[in-house]
N, C-alpha and C positions, 0 to 999 in steps of 0.2 A: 203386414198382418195377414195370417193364413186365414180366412175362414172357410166355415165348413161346405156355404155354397160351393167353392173354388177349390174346396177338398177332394182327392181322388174318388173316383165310383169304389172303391176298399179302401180299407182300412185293414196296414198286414199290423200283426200281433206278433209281439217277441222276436221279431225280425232281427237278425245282425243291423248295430248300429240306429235300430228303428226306436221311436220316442212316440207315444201315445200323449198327444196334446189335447188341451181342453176343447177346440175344434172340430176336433175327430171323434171322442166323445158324441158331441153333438150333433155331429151329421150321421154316427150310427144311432142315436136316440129316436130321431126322426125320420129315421130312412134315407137320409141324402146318400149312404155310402154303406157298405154290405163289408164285416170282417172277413180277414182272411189269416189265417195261422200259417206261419212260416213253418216251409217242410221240416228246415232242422229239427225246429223247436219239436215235429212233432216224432220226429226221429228218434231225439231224445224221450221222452213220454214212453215210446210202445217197446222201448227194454227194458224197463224199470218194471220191479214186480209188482203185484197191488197188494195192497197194505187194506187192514180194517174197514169197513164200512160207517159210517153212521149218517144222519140225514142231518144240514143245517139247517134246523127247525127255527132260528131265529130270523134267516133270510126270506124262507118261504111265509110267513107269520105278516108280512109289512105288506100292507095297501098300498101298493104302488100304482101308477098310471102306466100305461103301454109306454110310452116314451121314455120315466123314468125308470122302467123296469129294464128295458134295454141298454139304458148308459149305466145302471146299475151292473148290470154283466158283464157288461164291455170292458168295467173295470176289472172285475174280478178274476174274468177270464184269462184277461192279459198278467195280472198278479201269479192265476198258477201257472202259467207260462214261463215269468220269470223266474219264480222259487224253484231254488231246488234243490228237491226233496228227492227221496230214495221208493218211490213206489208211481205207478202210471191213473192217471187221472181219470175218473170216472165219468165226470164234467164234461172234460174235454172231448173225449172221445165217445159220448154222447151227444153233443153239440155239431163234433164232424159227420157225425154219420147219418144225423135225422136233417144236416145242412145249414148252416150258420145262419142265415140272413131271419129264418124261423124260427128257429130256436133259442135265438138269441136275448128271453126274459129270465127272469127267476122266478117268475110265476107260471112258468112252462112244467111240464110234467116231465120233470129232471131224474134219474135214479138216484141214490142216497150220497151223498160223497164219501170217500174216504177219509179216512181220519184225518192226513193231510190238510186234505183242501178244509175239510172244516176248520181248521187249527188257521189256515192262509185266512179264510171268509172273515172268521173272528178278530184277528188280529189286522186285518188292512183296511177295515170298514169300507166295504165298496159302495153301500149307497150312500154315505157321508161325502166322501170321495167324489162319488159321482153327480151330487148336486151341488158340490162346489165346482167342479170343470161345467157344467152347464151355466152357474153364475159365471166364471170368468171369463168363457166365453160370451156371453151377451155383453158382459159389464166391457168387457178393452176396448171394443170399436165404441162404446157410447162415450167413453172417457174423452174422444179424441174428436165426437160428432158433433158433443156440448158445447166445448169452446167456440165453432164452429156455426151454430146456434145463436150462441151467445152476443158473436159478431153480427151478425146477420140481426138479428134483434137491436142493436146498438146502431147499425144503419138504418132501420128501421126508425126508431126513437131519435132519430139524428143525435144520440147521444154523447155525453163528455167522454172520447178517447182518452186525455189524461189517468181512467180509472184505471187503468192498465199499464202504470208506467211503477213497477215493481222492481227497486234498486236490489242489484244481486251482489254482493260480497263475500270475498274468500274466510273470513273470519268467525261465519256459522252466528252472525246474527240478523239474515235473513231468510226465508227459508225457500228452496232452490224449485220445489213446484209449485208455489206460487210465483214467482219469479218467471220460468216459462211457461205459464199459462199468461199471463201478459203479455212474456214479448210474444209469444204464438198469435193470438190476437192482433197485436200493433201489428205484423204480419198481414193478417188476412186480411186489414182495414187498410192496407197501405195503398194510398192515392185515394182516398174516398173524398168525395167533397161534401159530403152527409154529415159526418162526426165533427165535432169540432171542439173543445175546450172551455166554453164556458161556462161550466161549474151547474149549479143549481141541483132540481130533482133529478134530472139525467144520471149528475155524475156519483149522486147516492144509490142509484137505480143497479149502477154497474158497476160501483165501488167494493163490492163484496164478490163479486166473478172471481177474480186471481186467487182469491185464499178459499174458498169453498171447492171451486172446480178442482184446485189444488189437491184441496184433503181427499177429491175421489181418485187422484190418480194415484197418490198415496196409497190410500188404501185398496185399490184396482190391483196395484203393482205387488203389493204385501200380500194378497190372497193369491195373487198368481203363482209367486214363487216357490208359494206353501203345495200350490196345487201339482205345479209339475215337477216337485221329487216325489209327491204321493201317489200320483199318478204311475209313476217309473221303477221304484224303489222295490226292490223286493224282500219279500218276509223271511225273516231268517227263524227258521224251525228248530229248534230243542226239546228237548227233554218236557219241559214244563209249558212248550209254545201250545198243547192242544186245550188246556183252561185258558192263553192269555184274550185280551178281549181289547178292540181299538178303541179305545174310549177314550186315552189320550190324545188320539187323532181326530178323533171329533171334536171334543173340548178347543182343538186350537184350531180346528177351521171354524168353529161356534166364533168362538172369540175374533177370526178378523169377519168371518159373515156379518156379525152383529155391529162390526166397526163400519164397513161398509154398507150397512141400512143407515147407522142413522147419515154417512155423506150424503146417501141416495135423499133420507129425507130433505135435509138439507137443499139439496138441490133441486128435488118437487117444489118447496116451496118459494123458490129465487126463480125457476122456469115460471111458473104461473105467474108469478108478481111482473116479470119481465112482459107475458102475453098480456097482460091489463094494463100497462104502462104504453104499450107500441098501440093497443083498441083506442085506447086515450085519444091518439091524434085523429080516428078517422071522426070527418065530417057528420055523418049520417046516424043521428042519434039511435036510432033502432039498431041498426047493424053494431054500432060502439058498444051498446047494453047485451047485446046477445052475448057480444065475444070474449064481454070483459063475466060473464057468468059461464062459460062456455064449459070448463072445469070447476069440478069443488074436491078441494081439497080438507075438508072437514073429518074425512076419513082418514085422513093420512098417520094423525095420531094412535088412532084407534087401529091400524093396522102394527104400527112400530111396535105401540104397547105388547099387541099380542106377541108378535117377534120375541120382544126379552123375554118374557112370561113363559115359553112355551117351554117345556121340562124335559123334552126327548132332543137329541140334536138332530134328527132328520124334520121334526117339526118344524123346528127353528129354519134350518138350510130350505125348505120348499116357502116358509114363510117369507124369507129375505129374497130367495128366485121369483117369486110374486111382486114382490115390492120395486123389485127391478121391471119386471112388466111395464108397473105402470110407470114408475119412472119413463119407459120408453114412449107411453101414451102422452105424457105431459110433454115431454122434450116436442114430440112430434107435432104438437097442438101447438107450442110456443113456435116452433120453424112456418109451422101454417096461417101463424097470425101475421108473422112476420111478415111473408110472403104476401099477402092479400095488402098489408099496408102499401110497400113500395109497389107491387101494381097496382092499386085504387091510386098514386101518387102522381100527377102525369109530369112533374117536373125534374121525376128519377129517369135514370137513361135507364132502359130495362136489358139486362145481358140478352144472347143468342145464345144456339148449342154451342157448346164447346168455351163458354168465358167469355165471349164478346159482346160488346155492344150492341145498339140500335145500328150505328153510325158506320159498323167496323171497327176492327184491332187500330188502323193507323188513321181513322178521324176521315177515311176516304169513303166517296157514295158512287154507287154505279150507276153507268145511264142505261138504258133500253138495251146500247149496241154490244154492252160488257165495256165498253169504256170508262175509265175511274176518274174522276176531277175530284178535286181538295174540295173538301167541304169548307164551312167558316171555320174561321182559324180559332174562335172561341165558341162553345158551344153554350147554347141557352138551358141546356138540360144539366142537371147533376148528376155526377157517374159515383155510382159503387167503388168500392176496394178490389182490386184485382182480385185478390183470396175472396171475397164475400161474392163477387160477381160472379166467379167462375163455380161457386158452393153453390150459389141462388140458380144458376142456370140448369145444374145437375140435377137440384128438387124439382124445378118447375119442371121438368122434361119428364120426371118417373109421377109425379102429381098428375099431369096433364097429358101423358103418354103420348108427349111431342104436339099436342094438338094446342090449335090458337086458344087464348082465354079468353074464354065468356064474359057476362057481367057477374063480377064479383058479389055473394051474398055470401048468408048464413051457412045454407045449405052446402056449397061449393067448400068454403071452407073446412068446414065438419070430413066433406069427404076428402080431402088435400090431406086433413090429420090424420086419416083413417090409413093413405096409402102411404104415407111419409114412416107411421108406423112401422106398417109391412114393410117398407124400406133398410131400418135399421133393425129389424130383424137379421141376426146373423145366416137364416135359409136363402135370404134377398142376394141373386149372385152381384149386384148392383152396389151393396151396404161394401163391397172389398174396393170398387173403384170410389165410391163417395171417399172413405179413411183416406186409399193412396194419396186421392187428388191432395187433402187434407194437408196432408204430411208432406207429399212436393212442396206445395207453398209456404207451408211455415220454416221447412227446412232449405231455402232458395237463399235464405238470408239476404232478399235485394232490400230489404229498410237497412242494412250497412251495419244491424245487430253485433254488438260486441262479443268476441269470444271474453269465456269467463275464465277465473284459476279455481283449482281445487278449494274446499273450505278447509281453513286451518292452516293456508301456505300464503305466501305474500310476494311479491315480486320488488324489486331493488331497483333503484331508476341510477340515474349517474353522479348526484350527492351525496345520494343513502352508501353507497358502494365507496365514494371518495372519506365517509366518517367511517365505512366496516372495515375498509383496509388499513386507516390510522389507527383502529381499534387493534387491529388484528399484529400489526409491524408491532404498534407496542408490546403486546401479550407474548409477542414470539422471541421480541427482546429478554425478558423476565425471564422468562422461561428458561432462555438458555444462557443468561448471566448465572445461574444454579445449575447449570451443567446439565440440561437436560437435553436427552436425542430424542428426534423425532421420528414418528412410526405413524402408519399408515394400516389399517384393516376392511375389507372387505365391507359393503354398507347393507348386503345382507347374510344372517347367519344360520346355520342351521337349527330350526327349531326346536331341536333338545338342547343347543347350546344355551339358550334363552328363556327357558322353561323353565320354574322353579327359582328362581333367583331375585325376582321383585316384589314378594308378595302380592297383596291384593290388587298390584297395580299389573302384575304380568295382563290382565283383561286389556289394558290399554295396547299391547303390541300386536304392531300388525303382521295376521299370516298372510305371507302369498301364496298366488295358486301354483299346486304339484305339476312343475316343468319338466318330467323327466327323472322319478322314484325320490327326489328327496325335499321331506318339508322345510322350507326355511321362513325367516320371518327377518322384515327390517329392522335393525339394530335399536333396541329402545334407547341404550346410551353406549360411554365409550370405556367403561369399565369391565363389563363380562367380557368383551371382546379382547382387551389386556388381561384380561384374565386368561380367557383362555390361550393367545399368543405365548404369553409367559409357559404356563403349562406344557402346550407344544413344540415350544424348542430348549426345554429343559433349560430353563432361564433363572438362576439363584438370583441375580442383582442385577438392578435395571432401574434408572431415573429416567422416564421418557413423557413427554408432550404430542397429544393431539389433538386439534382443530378440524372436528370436521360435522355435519348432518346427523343427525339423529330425527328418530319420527315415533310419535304415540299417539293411539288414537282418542284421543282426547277431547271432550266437548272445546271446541273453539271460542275462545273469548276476547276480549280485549290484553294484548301483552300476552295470550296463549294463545301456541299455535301444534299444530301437529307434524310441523317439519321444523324446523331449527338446529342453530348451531352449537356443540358444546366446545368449550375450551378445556382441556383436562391434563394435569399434571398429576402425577401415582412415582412413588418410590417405591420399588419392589426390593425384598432381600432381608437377611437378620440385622438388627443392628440394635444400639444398647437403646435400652427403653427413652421415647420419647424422641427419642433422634430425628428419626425421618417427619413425625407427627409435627414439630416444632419447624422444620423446614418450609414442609407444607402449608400451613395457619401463616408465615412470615412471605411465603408467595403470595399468595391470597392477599395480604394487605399491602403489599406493595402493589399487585395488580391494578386491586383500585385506588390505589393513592396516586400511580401514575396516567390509572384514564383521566384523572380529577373529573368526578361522576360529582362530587361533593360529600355530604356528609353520608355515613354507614354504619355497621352495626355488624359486628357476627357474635352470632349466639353460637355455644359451645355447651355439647355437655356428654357425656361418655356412659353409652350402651352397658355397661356392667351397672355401672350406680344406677342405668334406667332399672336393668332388672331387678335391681338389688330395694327398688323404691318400691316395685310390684310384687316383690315377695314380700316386705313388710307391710305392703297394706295386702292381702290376703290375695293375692292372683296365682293363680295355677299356673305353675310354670307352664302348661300349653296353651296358655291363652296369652303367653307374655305378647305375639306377635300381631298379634291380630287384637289387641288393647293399645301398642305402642303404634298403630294403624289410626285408629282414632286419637290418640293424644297426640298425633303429629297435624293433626286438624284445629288446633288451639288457635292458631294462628288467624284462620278463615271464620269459626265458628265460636261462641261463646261457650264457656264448659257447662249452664247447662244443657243445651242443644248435644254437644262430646258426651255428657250426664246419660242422657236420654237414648244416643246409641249406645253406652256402655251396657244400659241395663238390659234394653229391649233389645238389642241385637247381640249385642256378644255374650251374654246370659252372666255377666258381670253384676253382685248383689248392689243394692243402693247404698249402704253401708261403707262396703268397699271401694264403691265411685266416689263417695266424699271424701274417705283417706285420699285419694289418689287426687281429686280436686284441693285438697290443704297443703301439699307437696310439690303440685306441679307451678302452684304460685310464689315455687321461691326461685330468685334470680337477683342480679345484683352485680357489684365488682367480682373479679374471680376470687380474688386472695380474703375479700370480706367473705363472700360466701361456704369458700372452702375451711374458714376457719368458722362460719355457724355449723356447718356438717361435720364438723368434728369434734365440736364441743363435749363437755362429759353427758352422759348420759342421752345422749344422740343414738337413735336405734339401726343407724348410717353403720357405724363401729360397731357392733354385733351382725351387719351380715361379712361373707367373709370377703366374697364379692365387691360390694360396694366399697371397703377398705383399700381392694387392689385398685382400682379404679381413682380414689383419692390420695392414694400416693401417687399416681402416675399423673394425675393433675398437677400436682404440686411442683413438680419436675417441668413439668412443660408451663405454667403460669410463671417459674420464676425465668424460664429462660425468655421466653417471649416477651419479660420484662425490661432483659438487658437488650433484650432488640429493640426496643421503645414500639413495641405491637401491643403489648397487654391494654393499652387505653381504649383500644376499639374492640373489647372483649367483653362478653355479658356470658356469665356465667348461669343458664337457662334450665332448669331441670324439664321444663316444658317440651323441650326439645326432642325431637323423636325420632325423626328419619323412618319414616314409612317400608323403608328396604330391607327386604330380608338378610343381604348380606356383611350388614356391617356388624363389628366386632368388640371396638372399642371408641375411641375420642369420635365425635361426631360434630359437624360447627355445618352454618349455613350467615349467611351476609345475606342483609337484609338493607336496603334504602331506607334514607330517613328524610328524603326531599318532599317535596311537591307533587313530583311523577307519582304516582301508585304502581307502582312494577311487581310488589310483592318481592320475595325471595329471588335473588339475581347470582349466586353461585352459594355451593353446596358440596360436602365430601364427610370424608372420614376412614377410618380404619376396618380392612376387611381382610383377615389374616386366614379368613378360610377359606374364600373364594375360587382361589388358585387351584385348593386340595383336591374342586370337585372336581376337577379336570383329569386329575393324576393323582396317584398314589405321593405328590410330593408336595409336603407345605412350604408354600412361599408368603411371609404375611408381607402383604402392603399396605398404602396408604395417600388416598389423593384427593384431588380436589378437582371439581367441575364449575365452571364461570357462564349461566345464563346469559350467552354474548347479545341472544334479541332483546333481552329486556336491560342490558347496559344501552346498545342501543339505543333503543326509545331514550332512556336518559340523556343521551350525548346527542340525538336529534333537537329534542327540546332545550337543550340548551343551546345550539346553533338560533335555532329559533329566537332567543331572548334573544342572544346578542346583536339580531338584526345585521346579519351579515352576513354575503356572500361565499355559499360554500362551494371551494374552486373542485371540478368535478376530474381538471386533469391537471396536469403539471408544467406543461407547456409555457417555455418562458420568451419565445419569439414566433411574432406571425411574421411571415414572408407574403408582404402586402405588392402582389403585381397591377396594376392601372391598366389593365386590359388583357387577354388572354393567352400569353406566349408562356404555354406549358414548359415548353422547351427551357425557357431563361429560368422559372418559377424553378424548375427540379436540379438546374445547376445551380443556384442559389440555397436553398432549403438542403442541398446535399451536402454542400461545404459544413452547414452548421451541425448535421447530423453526423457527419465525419468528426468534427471537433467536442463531438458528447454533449452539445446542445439541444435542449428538447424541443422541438422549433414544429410550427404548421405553416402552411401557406394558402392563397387563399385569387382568386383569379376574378377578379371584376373590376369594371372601370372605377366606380363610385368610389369616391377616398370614404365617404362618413359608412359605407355597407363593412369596409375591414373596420375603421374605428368602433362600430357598433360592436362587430365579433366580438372583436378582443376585450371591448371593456366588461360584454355581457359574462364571457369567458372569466377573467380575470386574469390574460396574458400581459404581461409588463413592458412589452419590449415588440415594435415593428420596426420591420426594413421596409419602406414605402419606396416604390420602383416604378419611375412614372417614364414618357418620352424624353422629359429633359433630364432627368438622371442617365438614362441612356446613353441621351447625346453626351454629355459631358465626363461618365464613367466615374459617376459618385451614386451612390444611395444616399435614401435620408432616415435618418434614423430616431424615431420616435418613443421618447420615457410617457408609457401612458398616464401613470400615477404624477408627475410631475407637469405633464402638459406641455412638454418642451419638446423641439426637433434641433437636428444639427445634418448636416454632409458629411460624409466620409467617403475619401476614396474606395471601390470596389474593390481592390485587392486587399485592401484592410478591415475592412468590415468586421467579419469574424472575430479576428483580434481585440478589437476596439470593443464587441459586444461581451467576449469572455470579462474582458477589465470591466466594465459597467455590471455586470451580472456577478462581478465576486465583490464591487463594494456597492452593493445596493444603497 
């Protein structure tokens, strides 16, 4: 972390490559650093002609403070710097010549701007701007000094470390800073002999740290990122840019400002309660009373309130930079209570400069002569946490400006808060080495802190992997008993390939960043990508299968993740109606009829009769897609809930939500239902649509009948398929077990897709197989059956009785010569190989001991059986091929 102590004496502006940080800001607000305009920039400037006059009356108008007035310009300056516009700046070149470091308010006696710069001023909001980089500067170093505190306060209160033990998981149902603000913590407390586990008021005291501290870094991190594009960003000028006005840009730093007061409150009032919690223990009833009244926080309300109330956004923004003040006062009074506890304490070892002990680093004492002898080898004192030791040593050093400690009182204290303050003051060049130190420690990783996985991705161990590839051999079986070839594409595409083609859900795909001029984004599925392959190699006909990763950014849940696998079968090409769709729906149910997942369900039902149901209940054919969005949510949500966003959000009458709720509740056999939708006087038969749609059903129910598939078919008008590109037949398989997997494969007809790629239509049609949420099913049934899932295939261990590699690789090399899957394995112990192999579930050992040696037999062990027998050495092999073909 830069700050502005540790910030250059200038600050250059619009420099090549240069970035004006919230830091920089800050140290030009206060004087720490003097601007400096890069020559080019001003190169550019003095050939451009000048353009109109007028004065920004609304800049000069604002009661600012010296401080604020100059971070106020600092922004602005650097803004008409980077715009650019067609005339030379009046500002600027007023600023150069009366000399930056002076001139540098808006409450200086400036000439009028030009039209420009007024039109920049208006639209970039520089003092909104500028009192959010003054909050995120103060706010980043405290974010990181809290935690920091926090610990220090918990060795203090010898409090329950366990508050800190914040289980983090890939699956987004934990949340990832609160998470390391704990382990950061367990960090700085690591080796304490203070903290301990036993529960009680302690571990309620600091039960609430990880998830409050959390929400400020959270929200630290949120207002930052807002701040340095705004900070950097330049105004782009038009025609209409000299009325426009940044009021957008203030609204959204209002909005995270105001998110970030109330953590700040938040954490005013867990600091305080934390310093009356650590007074609690000291002895000395007067000194206890002073320190537990020491702060009031009675105001804290009454300050926040004003905050949301205030009507202007620069009110608001100098109210919330206040509020962070005193946050910094409270923080600093909690570090000082702290402090005065463990020294009033004489049975804490107290750190040295630099993180050491009373004792020394290695527990060693010097004598007179510089000579070291071992102290006791147990010490009678309590030591600190490395991280809290080496923190404690760094306060007491700027508190006590290295000088020994007096006796402890009231007084002392008050002033320890006073300097601790000036401390984490971002002008303190001190506050940049307090952070580093910080951050070295928590990031040492010596507690042996587990690295994490992304949220939404999962990781495979060697069972889950041994049931993905049984999953996977079968799928690719099926596949290609229907003649399908397999293809292979690219895992990211270019992001206009991918644009447009999934509706509401495209929000879910992820862009990457611009490598090199072109946008691409990770493949949401494996369909546009066969789409678009088809399209670029001018492909009329084509049955192919692919298995491969897909990623959405998707909220993470249980059985949802944001990386997975599809399995996907598509026939591309003309062919007589129904053809390929009937293929497809007969894969599908073979698929899972040979994972045996158990019992299933695919619902079916065809995008024309969907539209053909939303024209006769009154929907605008442009609302058909963004209606059939919501009704493919039936599934999740109850139709009033679908009811409630039809009306309110997609501006769909209530009227028309109840046709559309009396319709979408029919479902049933296929052939029973398709004969009530074609009944006489069925409003089905008067669109023209819907009719094409129920003949083309009828065709495909009765073939699927002679395939004996039509019994696991539900004929669903419910059914929707959220995706813009389907066409026609639409179906999704659904579990009917135990597991809750939801929806486990999905497809349908998409005869336009192809077109959008090229001038040529290819219709296809296919299906995609949710292999994580088969998965989970096929895991959980391992599970029931209580039994050993073998992770490799290995049908012989090569059991040597002691270490002659040499014998073990002529041995284990014969049977891998003969297509035997065979390991081996080198230790004396006969029961460490018997363990292997049975933990394994290998069948079959060659045990090779001294006396098989001598004798030039092996002993050959059936582990399922429990039997041995000798075989000569040059038979071996032989003998184990016949044993292993009649198991």
């Amino acid at each position: 972390m830069a700050t502005p102590a540790a910030a250059a004496a200038a600050v250059t502006l619009a420099g090549k490559g240069a970035v004006l940080t919230p830091a920089a800001v800050y140290a030009l607000s206060v004087g720490l650093a003097g601007p400096v305009i890069d020559a080019s920039a001003l190169q550019r400037l003095s050939s451009r002609a000048p353009s109109p006059q007028e004065t920004p009356g609304s800049l000069r108008d604002l009661d600012l403070a010296a401080h604020e007035s100059r971070a106020a310009a600092a922004v602005l300056l650097n803004k008409l710097l980077l715009t650019a516009n067609d005339s030379s700046s009046a500002l600027v070149t007023a600023a150069t010549a009366n000399g930056l470091a002076g001139s540098l308010e808006l409450t200086a006696a400036l000439p009028p701007a030009t039209r420009d710069e007024a039109a920049v001023a208006a639209a970039s909001a520089p003092v909104a701007v500028a009192f959010a980089a003054l909050i995120d500067c103060c706010a980043t170093p405290l974010a990181r000094v809290a935690d920091a505190v926090a610990a220090l306060s918990c060795e203090a209160a010898r409090g329950d470390a366990t508050a800190f033990d914040v289980p983090a998981s890939g699956d987004g149902l934990s949340d990832k800073d609160e998470a390391d603000v704990g382990a950061d913590i367990k960090m700085l407390l690591l080796g304490s002999k203070l903290v301990g586990n036993g529960g009680g008021a302690s571990a309620a005291m600091f039960a609430k740290v990880p998830a409050v501290n959390g929400a400020l870094r959270e929200s630290v991190r949120a207002l930052h990122k807002k701040v340095r594009v705004e900070l950097n960003a330049p105004v782009k000028l038009g025609k209409r840019d000299a009325s426009g006005t940044g009021e957008g840009k203030e609204e959204a730093l209002v909005v995270l400002a105001t998110q970030l007061a109330r953590s700040l409150n938040a954490m005013c009032k867990q600091s305080v309660a934390r310093a009356r919690f650590c007074a609690g223990s000291i002895a000395e009833a007067e000194l206890r009373e002073k320190l537990a009244g020491g702060v009031n926080v009675d105001d804290l309300k009454g300050m926040l309130d004003k905050v949301m109330v205030d009507s202007d956004a620069v009110s608001v923004l100098r109210g919330v930079y206040n509020y962070l003040l005193k946050f910094r006062d409270f923080l600093a009074w909690e570090a000082a209570v702290a402090m005065a506890v463990i020294e009033m304490d004489s049975s804490i070892e107290k750190p040295q400069a630099g993180g050491k002990n009373e004792a020394g680093s290695s527990g060693e004492k010097a004598q007179a002569g510089g000579e070291k002898v071992k102290g006791d080898r147990k010490s009678k004192k309590k030591t600190l946490g490395k991280g809290t030791s080496a923190v404690l040593a760094l306060l007491r050093e700027h508190a006590t400006d290295g000088k020994a400690v007096p006796c402890v009182n009231s007084a002392l204290i008050a002033d320890w808060g006073i300097e601790l303050s000036l401390l984490f003051d971002p002008k303190c060049p001190k506050l940049e080495s307090l952070v580093e130190k910080i951050k070295e420690i928590v990031e040492s990783n010596e507690v042996g802190r587990l690295p994490k996985i992304p949220k939404g991705t999962r990781d495979f161990g060697r069972e889950q992997m041994a049931i993905r590839e049984r999953a996977f051999s079968i799928i690719t079986s099926v596949f290609k008993m229907h003649g399908g070839v397999a293809l292979d594409t690219p895992v990211f595409e270019l992001r206009e390939t991918l644009m447009g083609k999934y509706g509401e859900d495209s929000k879910l795909v992820y862009d990457l960043a611009d490598q090199g001029g072109e946008l691409c984004s990770l493949r949401y599925d494996l369909t546009v990508p066969f789409a678009r392959y088809v399209a670029m190699n001018n492909i009329s006909a084509i049955k192919r299968y692919q298995i491969a990763k897909v990623y959405r950014r998707d909220n993470p849940s249980k059985g949802r993740y944001r990386e997975f696998y599809q399995c996907d079968f598509d026939i591309a090409g003309v062919y007589e109606p129904m053809e390929p769709d009937f293929e497809v729906v007969k894969v599908l149910t073979e698929l899972l009829d040979k994972l045996d997942i158990g019992d299933y369900e695919i619902k079916l039902n065809h995008r024309k009769l969907l539209d053909g149901m939303l024209e006769i209940c009154g929907v605008p054919a442009e609302k058909f897609r963004t209606v059939c969005s919501s009704i493919d949510k039936l599934d999740k949500l109850t139709f009033e809930e679908v009811k409630k966003e039809l009306v309110e959000e997609k501006g769909v009458s209530n009227e028309t939500a109840e046709n559309i709720g009396s319709l979408v509740k029919t479902r049933g056999p296929p052939l029973e239902v398709l004969l009530e939708l074609r009944k006489e006087g069925s409003k089905f038969m008067e669109n023209e649509g819907s009719v094409v749609a129920l003949n083309e059903l009828e065709i495909l129910f009765k073939a699927l009948e002679k395939a004996n598939a039509l019994d696991r078919i539900s004929f669903d008008l419910s059914l929707a398929r959220g995706l813009d590109y389907y066409t026609g037949v639409i179906y999704e398989a659904v579990f009917k077990g135990v597991t809750q997997v939801g929806s486990i494969a999905a497809g349908g007809r998409y005869d336009k897709l192809v077109g959008m790629f090229s001038n040529k239509q290819v219709p296809a049609v296919g299906v995609s197989l949710g292999i994580e949420r088969v998965f989970a099913i096929m895991e959980q049934q391992e599970k029931e059956k209580n039994q050993v899932i073998r992770a490799t295939e290995t049908e012989v261990l090569v059991s040597i009785l002691g270490k002659d590699l040499i014998l073990a690789a002529e041995l284990v090399n014969e049977l891998w010569s003969a297509g035997i899957k065979a390991e081996f394995k080198l230790t004396t112990r006969v029961q460490n190989h018997i363990k292997y192999a049975t933990q394994t579930g290998i069948p079959w050992m060659v045990l090779v001991g001294e006396s098989e040696l001598r004798d030039g037999k092996v002993k050959l062990k059936d582990i399922r059986a429990n039997q041995e027998e000798e075989v000569p050495r040059k038979d071996f092999v032989e003998v184990l091929k016949q044993r292993l073909s009649n198991p």
